[in-house]
N, C-alpha and C positions, 0 to 999 in steps of 0.2 A: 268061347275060349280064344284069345288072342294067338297067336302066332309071330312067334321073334322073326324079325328081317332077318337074312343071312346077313354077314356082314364080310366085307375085303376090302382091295385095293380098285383105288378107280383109276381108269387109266389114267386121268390127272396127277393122281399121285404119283403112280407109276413114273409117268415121263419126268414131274418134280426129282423124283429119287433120282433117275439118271441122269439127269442133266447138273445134279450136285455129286455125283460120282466120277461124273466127266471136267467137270471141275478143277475137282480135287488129284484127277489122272494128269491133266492138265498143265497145273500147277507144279506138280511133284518134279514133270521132264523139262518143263521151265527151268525151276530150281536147280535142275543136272545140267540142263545147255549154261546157264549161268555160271556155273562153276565150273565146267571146261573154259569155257571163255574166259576167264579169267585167271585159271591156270596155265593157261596157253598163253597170256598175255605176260602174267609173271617170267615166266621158261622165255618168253621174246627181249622182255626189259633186263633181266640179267645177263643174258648174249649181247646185247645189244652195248648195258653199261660196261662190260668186260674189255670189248671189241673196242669201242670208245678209249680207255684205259690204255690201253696196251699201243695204240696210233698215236695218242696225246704223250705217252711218254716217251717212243719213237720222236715223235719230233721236238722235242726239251733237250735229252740230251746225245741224240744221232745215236740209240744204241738198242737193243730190244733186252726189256725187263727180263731177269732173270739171268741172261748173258754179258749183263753190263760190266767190265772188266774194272770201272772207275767209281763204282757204288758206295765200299767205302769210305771215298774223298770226297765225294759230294752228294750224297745221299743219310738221313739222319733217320738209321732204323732203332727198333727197342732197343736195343741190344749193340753186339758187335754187326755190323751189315757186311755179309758175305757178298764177296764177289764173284760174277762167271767167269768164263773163259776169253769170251769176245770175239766169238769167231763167226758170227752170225746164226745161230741156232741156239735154242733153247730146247735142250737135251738134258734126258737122264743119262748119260753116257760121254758128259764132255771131257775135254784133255785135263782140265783140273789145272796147277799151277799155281805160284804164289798168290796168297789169298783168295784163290777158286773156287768152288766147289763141284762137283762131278752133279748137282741132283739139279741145276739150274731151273728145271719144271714143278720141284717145290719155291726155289730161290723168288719164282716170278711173280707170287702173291703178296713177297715181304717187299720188295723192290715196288710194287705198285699201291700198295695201301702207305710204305714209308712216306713214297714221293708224294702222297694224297691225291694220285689220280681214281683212286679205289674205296670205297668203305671200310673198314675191319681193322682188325690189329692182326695180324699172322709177323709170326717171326721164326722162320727157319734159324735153326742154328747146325753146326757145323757137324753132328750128329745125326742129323735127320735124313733119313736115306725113303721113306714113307708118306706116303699123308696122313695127316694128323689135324684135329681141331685147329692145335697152335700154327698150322703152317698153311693150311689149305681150308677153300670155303667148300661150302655145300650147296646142291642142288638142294626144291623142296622135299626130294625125297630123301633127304641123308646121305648122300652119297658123293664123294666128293669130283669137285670138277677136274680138269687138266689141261692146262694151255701148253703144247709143247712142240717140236719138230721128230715126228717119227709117223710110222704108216697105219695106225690104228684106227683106221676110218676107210669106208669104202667098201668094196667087194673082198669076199675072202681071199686070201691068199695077195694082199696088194704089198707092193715090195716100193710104190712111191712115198717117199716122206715129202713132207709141207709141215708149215706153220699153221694149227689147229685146235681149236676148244671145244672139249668134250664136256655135254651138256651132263655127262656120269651118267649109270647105269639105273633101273627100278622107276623109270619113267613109263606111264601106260603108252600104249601103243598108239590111240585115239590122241593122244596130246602133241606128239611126236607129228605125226601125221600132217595134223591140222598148222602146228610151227612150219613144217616145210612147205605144206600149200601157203602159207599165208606172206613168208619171206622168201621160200625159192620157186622150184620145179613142180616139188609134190612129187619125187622121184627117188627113193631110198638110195640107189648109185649116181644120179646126175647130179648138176649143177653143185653151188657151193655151201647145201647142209647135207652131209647124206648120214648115214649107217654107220655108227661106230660098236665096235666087238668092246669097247673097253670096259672093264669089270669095276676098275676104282676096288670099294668097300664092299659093292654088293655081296650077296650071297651065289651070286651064278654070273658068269659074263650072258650078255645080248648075243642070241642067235638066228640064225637066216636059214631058209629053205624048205620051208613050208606053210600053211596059210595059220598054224597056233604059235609059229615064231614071231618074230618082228617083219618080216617082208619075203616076199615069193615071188616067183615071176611067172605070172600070165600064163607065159606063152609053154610053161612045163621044162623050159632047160635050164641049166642050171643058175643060181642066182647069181647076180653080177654078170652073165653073159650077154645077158639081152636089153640090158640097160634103160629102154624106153619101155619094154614090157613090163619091167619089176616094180612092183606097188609094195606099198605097206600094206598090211596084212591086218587091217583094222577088224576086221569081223572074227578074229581068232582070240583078241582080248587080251592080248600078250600084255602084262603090267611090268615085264623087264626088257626095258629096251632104251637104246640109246643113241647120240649124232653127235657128229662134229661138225662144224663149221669152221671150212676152210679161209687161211686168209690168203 
């Protein structure tokens, strides 16, 4: 009477299976670093072509988009091309006056895609007190951007205004992060990308003060106080979070 061989796995096989399992693990976080990288690359080129925009039409015609008081007499937007105030800022809040308008931080998207320093068609009109499709662009995440003069960047409670583009709100934490190492500090409060509270469209503004917000500091005091202590808070996985980039 014959007798069956037991039959299994040899370890040959064995290690074959894992070494195609490892793989395929392999591959997968490949796949993931690829697509931050290239996320991160995107979120660089759109700051970057913006920043570009906004310097190139400053020196055309000695004025800052948005605020340009002469727009339009020499500027050929869709429509009627609203003018700023001309006072040097690009404010939601300006003096307004003949042919004005008070929202100059939507005004500066029509004023830049008119003059063709910019991609897009946006045409503020004299209505638009919001962002909207027709007046303002988007980050990848929907959310819309803002180049303006007011204090929405930085540590809470900051009371300086600057000239500044907010990358908008519903950016992961990890993308953020990796933009500010790669063009500044790597410092949510230092240098010239940090931490912007601004909500835009999203669903919730960007928050600070603990390691599942956007950034924390180290050292346990309060955020924005300790400035070199305070990191992004990348291990919390916060996917609403946001910067500006100061000019």
């Amino acid at each position: 009477m014959n007798k069956k061989a037991s039959q299994g796995f040899t370890l040959i096989e064995i290690a074959i299976v894992l070494v195609i399992i490892g793989l395929l693990l392999g591959g997968v976080l490949k796949g993931q670093e690829l697509i931050t990288s290239a996320r991160v690359r995107n979120l660089i080129s759109q700051q970057d072509g913006i920043k570009a925009a906004f310097f190139g039409f400053q020196d055309r015609y000695r004025a800052l988009p948005g605020d340009y008081a002469n727009a339009s007499a020499n500027i050929k937007c869709p429509a009627v091309c609203l003018n700023g105030d001309g006072n040097g800022q690009i404010s939601a809040t300006g003096a307004g006056g003949a042919g004005a308008t008070t929202h100059e931080d939507l005004l500066v998207w029509t004023h830049l895609t008119s003059a063709g320093f910019l991609n897009g068609a946006y045409n503020m009109v004299a209505a638009d007190t919001t962002a909207a499709d027709t007046n303002s662009p988007k980050n990848p995440y929907s959310v819309y951007l803002s180049l303006s003069y007011d204090s929405t960047w930085g540590i809470t409670g900051n009371t300086i205004s600057k000239h500044n583009l907010k990358t908008g709100a519903q950016i992961p934490i990890e993308i953020l992060a990796e933009v500010d190492r790669k063009v500044d500090d790597g410092q949510p409060f230092g240098g010239a990308f940090q931490f912007s509270a601004y909500q835009g469209n999203a669903a919730a503004a960007p928050t600070v003060g603990g390691a599942t917000a956007c950034s924390y500091t180290a050292g346990g005091t309060t955020p924005g106080t300790g400035i070199a202590t305070d990191v992004w808070a990348v291990t919390g996985g916060q996917t609403n979070c946001g910067a500006s980039s100061l000019f």
